[in-house]
C-alpha positions in Angstrom: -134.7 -64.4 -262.7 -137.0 -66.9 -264.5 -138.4 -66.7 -267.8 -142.2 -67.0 -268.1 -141.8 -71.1 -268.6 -140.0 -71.3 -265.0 -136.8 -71.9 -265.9 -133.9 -69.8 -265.3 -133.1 -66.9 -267.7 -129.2 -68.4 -268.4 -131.1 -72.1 -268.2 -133.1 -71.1 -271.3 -130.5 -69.2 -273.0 -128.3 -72.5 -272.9 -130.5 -74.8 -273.7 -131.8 -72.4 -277.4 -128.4 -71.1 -278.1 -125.2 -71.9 -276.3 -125.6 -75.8 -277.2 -125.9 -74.9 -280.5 -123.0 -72.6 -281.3 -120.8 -75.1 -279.1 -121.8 -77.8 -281.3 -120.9 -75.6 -284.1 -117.6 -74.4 -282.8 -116.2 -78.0 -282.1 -117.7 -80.5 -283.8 -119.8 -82.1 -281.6 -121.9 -84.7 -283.0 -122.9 -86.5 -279.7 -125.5 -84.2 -277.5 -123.7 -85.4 -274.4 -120.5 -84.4 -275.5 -121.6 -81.0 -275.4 -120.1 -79.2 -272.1 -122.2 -77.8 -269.3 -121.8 -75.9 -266.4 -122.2 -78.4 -263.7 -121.7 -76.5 -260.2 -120.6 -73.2 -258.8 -118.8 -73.4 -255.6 -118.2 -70.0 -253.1 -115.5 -70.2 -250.9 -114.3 -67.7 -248.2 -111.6 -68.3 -246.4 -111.3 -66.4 -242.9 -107.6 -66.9 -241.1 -109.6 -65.1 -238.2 -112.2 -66.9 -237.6 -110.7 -69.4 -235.2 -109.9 -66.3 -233.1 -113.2 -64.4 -234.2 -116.8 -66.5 -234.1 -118.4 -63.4 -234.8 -116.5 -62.9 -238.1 -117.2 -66.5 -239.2 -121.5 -66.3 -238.3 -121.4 -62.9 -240.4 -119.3 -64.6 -243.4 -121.6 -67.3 -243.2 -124.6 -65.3 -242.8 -123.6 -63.3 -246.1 -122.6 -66.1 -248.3 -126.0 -67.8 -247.4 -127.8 -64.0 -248.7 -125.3 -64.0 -251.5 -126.1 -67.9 -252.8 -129.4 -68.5 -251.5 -128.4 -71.5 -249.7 -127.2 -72.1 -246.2 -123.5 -72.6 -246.0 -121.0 -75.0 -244.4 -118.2 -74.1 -241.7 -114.7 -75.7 -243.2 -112.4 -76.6 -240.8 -109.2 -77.4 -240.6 -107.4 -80.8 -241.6 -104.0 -80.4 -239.9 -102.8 -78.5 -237.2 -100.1 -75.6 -237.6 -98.4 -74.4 -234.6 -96.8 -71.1 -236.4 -100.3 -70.0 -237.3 -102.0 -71.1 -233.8 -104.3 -73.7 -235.7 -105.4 -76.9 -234.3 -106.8 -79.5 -236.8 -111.1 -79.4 -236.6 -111.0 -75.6 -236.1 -113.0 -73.3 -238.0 -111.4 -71.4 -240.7 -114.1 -70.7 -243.5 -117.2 -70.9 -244.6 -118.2 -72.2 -248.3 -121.5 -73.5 -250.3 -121.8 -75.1 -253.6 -124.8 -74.7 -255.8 -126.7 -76.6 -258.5 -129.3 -77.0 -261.0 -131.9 -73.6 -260.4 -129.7 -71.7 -258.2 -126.7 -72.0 -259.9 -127.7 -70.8 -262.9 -130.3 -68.1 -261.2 -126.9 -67.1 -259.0 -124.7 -66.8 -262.3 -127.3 -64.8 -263.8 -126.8 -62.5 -260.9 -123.6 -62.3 -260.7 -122.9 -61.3 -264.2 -125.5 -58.4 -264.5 -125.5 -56.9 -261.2 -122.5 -57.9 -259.1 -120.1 -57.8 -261.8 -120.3 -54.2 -262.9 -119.7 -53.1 -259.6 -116.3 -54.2 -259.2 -114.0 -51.4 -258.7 -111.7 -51.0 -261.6 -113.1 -54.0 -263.7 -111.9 -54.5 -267.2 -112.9 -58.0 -267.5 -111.7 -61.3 -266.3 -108.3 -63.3 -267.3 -109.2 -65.3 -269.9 -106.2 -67.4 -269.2 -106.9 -68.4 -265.5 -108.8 -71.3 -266.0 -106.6 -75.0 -264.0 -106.1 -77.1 -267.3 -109.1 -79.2 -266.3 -112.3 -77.2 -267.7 -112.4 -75.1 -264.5 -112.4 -71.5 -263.5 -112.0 -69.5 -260.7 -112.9 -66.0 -260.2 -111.5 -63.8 -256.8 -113.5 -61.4 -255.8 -111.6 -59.0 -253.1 -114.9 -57.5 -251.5 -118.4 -58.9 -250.5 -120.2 -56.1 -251.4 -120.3 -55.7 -254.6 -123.0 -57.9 -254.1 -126.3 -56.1 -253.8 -128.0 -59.0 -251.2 -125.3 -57.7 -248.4 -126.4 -55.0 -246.0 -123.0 -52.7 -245.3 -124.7 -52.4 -241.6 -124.4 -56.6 -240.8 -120.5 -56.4 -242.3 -118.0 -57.1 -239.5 -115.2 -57.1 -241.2 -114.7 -57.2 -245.0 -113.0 -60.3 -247.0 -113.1 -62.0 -250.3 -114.6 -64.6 -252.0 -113.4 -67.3 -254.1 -116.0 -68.2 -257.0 -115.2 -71.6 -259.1 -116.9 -72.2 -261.9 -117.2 -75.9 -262.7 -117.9 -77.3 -266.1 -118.3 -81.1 -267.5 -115.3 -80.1 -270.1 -111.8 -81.4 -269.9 -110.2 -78.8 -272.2 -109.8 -75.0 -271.3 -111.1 -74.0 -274.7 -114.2 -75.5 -274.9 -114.9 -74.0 -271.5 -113.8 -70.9 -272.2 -116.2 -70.6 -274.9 -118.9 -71.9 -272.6 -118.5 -69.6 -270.2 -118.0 -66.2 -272.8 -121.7 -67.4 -274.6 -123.0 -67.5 -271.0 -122.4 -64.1 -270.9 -119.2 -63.4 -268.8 -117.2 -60.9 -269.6 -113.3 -61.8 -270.5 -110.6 -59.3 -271.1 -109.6 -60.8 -274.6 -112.9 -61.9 -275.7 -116.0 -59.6 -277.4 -119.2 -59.9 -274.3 -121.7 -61.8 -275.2 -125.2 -59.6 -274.5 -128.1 -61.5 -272.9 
């Protein structure tokens, strides 16, 4: 979704009123001190799809609907005889995104594919890794309007990190809730 000067909806909303109020919030004197979202990375991780080729072409397939961008295979780095894995197989399929699509896929995320998770009452607002980072699971693909229910084979879940230029949980945190996504603790910000 762009706005009518071609950037993306969340692009422009950052750039007129995120900055601003993170400035205000911390202190920030320097512009470049100011956090930004830097890359979103989906991840899905399928143990049966070194048994399954099927399973990992449809995952793929989905996540490159979902994201707009052609996925990677992963494969494995070590091999694991109690799980029948040999290092090199493949075991997942993942993307990372940037710039226009990022932004344009977060946009998405929070207004449509958000409100269709089952039971939703907002995200922890304590799960970010101590480094500026935060991960969302999400236990189904299709709460994502892009996937046809006809081309699932087999439903699994997503991992979504959220990568910011921050250091510091806070500062992210705040990042994240004036983008627009919704915690558990925190009152929504409404685009």
């Amino acid at each position: 979704m762009s706005s009518e000067n071609g950037k993306p909806r969340l692009r422009q909303h950052y750039d007129e009123t995120v900055r601003a109020k993170l400035a205000e919030t911390f202190g920030f004197e320097n512009p470049h001190q100011i956090p930004r979202l830097e890359k979103i990375v989906i991840n899905a991780g399928l143990g049966d799809g070194k048994d399954n080729p099927r399973l990992l072409k449809s995952a793929a397939n989905e996540i490159a609907v979902i994201s707009g961008q052609r996925p990677v295979i992963t494969r494995a780095r070590n091999s694991i005889s109690n799980f029948g894995l040999r290092e090199g197989m493949p075991i997942g399929t993942m993307v990372t995104l940037r710039s226009t699509r990022m932004y344009e896929f977060l946009d998405r995320f929070i207004s449509t594919a958000v409100p269709r998770i089952r039971d939703f009452r907002g995200f922890r607002s304590r799960a970010f890794d101590g480094r500026g980072n935060y991960t969302v699971g999400i236990k189904e693909q299709m709460v994502f309007a892009e996937v046809d229910y006809d081309e699932i084979v087999k439903i699994h879940g997503l991992n979504i990190t959220f990568v910011t230029t921050t250091t510091r949980d806070d500062e992210a945190l705040v990042l994240l809730r004036e983008m627009g996504m919704p915690f558990r603790d925190e009152v929504p910000v409404v685009i």
